[in-house]
Structure formats: C-alpha cells, structure tokens
N, C-alpha and C positions, 0 to 999 in steps of 0.2 A: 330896515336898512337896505336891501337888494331893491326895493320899489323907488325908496331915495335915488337909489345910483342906479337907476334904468331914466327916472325922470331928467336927472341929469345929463346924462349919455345923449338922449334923444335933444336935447337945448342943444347940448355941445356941437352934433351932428351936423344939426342945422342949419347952427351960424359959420362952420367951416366948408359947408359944400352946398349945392342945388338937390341933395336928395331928393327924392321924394317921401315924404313924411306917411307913405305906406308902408316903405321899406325900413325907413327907421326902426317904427312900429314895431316889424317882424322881427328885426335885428334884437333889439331890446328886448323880446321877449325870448327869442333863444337864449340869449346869456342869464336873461331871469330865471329859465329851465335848468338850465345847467347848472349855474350857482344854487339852486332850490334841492335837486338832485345831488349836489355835492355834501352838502351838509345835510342831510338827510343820511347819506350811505355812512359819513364819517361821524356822526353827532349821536347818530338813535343805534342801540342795542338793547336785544329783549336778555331776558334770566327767565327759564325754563321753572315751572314753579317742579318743585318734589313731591311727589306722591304722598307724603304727609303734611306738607306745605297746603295742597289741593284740601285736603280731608281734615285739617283743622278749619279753615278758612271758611268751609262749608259748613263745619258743627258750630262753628262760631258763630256767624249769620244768623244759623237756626235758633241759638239758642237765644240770641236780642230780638227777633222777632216773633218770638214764642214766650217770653217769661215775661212778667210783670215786675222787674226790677227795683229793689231801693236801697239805700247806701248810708251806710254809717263808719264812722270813723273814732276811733278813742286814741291816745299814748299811755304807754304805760313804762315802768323804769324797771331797768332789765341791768341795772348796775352789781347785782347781786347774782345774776344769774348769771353774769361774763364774765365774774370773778373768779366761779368756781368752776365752772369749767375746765380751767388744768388741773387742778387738785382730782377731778374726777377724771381725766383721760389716765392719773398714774393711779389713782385705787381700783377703776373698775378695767386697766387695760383696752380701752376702745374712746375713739376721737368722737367726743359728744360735739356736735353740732348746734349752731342754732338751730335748724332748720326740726331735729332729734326733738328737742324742745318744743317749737311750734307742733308737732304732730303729738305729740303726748300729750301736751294743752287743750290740745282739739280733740284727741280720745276723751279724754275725762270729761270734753264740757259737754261732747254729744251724749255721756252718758245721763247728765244731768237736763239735758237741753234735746229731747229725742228727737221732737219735731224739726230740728236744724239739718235731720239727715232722713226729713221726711221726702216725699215726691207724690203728685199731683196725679192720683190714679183714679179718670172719669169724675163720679163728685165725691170722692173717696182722696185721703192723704194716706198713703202706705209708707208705714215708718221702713227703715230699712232695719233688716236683721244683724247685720254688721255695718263697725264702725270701720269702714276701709278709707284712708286720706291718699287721695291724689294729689303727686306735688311734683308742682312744672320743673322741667327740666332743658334748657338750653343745649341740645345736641347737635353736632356737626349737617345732620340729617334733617333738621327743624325743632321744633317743641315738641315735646313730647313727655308723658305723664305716667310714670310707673305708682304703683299704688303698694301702700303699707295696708297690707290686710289686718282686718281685729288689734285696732290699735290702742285700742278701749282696755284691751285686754292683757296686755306686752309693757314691758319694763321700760325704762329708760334706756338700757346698754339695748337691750333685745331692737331696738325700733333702731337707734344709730347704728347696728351694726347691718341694719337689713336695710336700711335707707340709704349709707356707704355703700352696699354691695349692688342697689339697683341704680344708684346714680353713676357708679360706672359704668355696670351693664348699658346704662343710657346711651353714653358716651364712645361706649367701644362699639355700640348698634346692636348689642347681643340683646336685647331686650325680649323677652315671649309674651305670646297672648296672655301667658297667665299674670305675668308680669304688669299686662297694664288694664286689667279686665276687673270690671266690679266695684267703682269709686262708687262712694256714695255721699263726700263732703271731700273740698278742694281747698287747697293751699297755694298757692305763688309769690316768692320772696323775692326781690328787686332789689334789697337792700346791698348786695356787694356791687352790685352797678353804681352805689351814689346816690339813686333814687329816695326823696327822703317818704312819699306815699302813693299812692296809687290806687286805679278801684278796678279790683279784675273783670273778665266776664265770665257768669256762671257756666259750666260745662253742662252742657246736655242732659248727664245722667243724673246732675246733682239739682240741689235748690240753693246751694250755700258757698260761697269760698271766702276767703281769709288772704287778705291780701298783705303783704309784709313790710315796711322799708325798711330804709335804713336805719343803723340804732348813731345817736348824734350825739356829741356830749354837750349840756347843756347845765346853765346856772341855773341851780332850782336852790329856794329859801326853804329853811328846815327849823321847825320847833324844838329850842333849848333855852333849858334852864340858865345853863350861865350868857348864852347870847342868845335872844325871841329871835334876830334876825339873821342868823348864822347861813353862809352861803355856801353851796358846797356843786361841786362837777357832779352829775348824775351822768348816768347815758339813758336815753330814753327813744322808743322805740315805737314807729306807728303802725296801729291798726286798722285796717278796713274792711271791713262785709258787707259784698253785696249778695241779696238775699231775695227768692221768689216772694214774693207779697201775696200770691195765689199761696200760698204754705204758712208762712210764717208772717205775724204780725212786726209791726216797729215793737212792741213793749216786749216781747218776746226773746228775739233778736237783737235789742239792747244789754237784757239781763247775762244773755251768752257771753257778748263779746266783754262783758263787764269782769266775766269769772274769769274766764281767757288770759286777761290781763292783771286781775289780781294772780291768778297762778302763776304766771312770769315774774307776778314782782317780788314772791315767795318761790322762788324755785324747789324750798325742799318736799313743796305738796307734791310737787313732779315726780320726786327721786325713789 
C-alpha cells in the first residue's frame, strides 16, 4: 500500500511541475521511511515471555524431538459418572471433580498397565515406583503441573481433596518443588474450554499422557426389550494418549486406554 502511494506521488509530481525525477525519487522515499517507521513504532509490540513460559517451551521442544510419538483416541460415556457426582460431594463432604476421577482412573490403570509409567533408561525400560499423575493447570503465571503423588494408592475423596488444594496452590502461585516434582504419567483436560478432543505433548519425564475433552451430550441407540431402537441423551467424553513408542507398543497402550474408559463408564470401580 505505501509503495502504491510513493508510485503515485512521483506521477503526480511530475505532471504538476519540471522536477527533477531525482528529487522525486528522494522525496518519495523519505515519506516511504516515515510512513514504514510509523507503523512499525505503533503496530508491533513484544510480550516478554515468563520464566515458566521460557522453561516449558523449552521441555516441550525437547520432548517432540526426543520421543517417538503415537496417538490414539477412544470415547466413552461418563453419563453415570456426572450423575453421581452430587450425591457424593453430600455423602463424602468434598467436591469430586472430573478431573478427581480422571486421576483415580489413571492410578488403577497404571497399576494394571505398568509399562504406561515406564521410561526409556539406555537399552533398559524402568518402570517407575510410583504412580504420581501430573495435571495441567492454566495459571495466571503460565502452565504449570502439580503432581498427585501415589495415586495408585489414594481413595477417591483423598485424590479430590489434594487435587483442590494444589490446583489452588497453582493458582495463588504458592506451588513448592515438592509440589510439582516426580510425574511419572500426565493428564490435561481442555474440556471446560469447549474443546471437544485434542492430543497432548508427552512431558519429559513421562512416556504417557491422557488427554481430556469435552463431555458432549449425544444421541446414542440402546438395546431394549420393549423398543431394539430406543434412543436416549448420553453424555460422552473423549479420550486420547499419546504415548513413547520407544516404551510402549500400539497393542499395549490400546488395552490401557480401553480400561480407562470402561472405569469411567462404571464409576463405582473408582469409588
């Protein structure tokens, strides 16, 4: 657009006066400066990246150019599991989460599924000794990932109420090294964004995450006796793991995410 209207300018110049079509030249390109220089100073502004902004950005890199990645996706129906929900924030006093759920899922299935919380040590896989789930957290400060320790091992109330307590921590910045030291398998839910799926990137220290969306309600056909074709509102929920393939095979890493989802759609194995 400024090259337009310098080309113009110098026509214009020309046919109004005996210039000389050196000076045009000149003329035309200082206000091309100018104008170039204007919108530059008023158009471009930088955002300073945060000292955890830098230091994810950096393990992230690492980790796509370091893992041998592959991706699988399931849904499974979680209409039973958001039902009861309130019935359990007043029996057991504490706000059960989806999120309470997803980690307890993921404890039980590393227990079954060990390799999922294996890692790639020289020509060696070292299982980890605990099942600790790291789970993103959107803080004022960037992302950031407090970790539920031995979660293999912890109740349903026990994991919501320590999962509440560090997702504030998150939040208010108080977060400690202890707090976010020692994942060993990852989680990240996108679901209250709208997002209906998504495929995370493996963290560094893991081979494994579980990526979350949204839960959708959705027409699903149901087997009955008095109607074969009976239609009913489900809400249904997607899943996806992406997963080191130096660790973990596709047959392996399917049967995981399979248990994962049957446990969601039976919530009382969780409880």
């Amino acid at each position: 657009m400024l090259l337009t209207g310098f080309v113009i300018f110098s026509a214009y110049a020309r046919y109004l006066s005996n210039i000389s079509p050196t000076v045009i030249i000149w003329v035309g390109l200082i206000i091309f400066s100018i104008a170039s220089n204007a919108f530059t100073r008023y158009e471009m502004h930088y955002i300073p990246l945060t000292r955890i902004q830098k230091l994810t950005g950096k393990r992230m890199l690492e980790s796509k150019l370091s893992k041998a990645c592959f991706y699988i996706e399931s849904k499974t129906d979680v209409t039973e599991l958001m039902a009861i929900r309130p019935r359990l924030r007043k029996s057991l006093g504490v706000k059960i989460t989806t999120n309470a759920f997803y980690i307890r899922a993921l404890g039980r299935a590393v227990q079954k599924y060990p390799l999922m919380a294996g890692k790639l040590d020289g020509d060696n896989i070292r299982i980890a000794e605990h099942v600790n789930v790291g789970f993103a957290v959107s803080a004022p400060q960037g992302l950031v990932v407090p970790v539920v320790k031995d979660a293999d091992k912890k109740t349903l109330p026990e994991i919501a109420r320590e999962e509440q307590l560090l997702t504030d921590k998150a939040r208010d910045n108080r977060l400690t090294f202890e707090d976010i030291e020692g994942q060993t398998i990852a989680l990240s839910n996108l679901g209250a964004y709208g997002i209906d799926s998504f495929l995370g990137i493996v963290p560094l220290p893991t081979s494994t995450i579980l990526a979350i969306g949204n839960i959708t309600a959705t027409l699903a056909c149901e087997n009955d006796e008095s109607s074969p074709a009976l239609r009913r509102l489900r809400k249904i929920v997607s899943l996806s793991l992406a997963v080191d393939h130096r660790v973990v095979d596709g047959t392996y890493a399917a049967q995981f995410l399979a248990f994962i989802a049957e446990q969601l759609q039976n919530p009382q194995q969780l409880m």
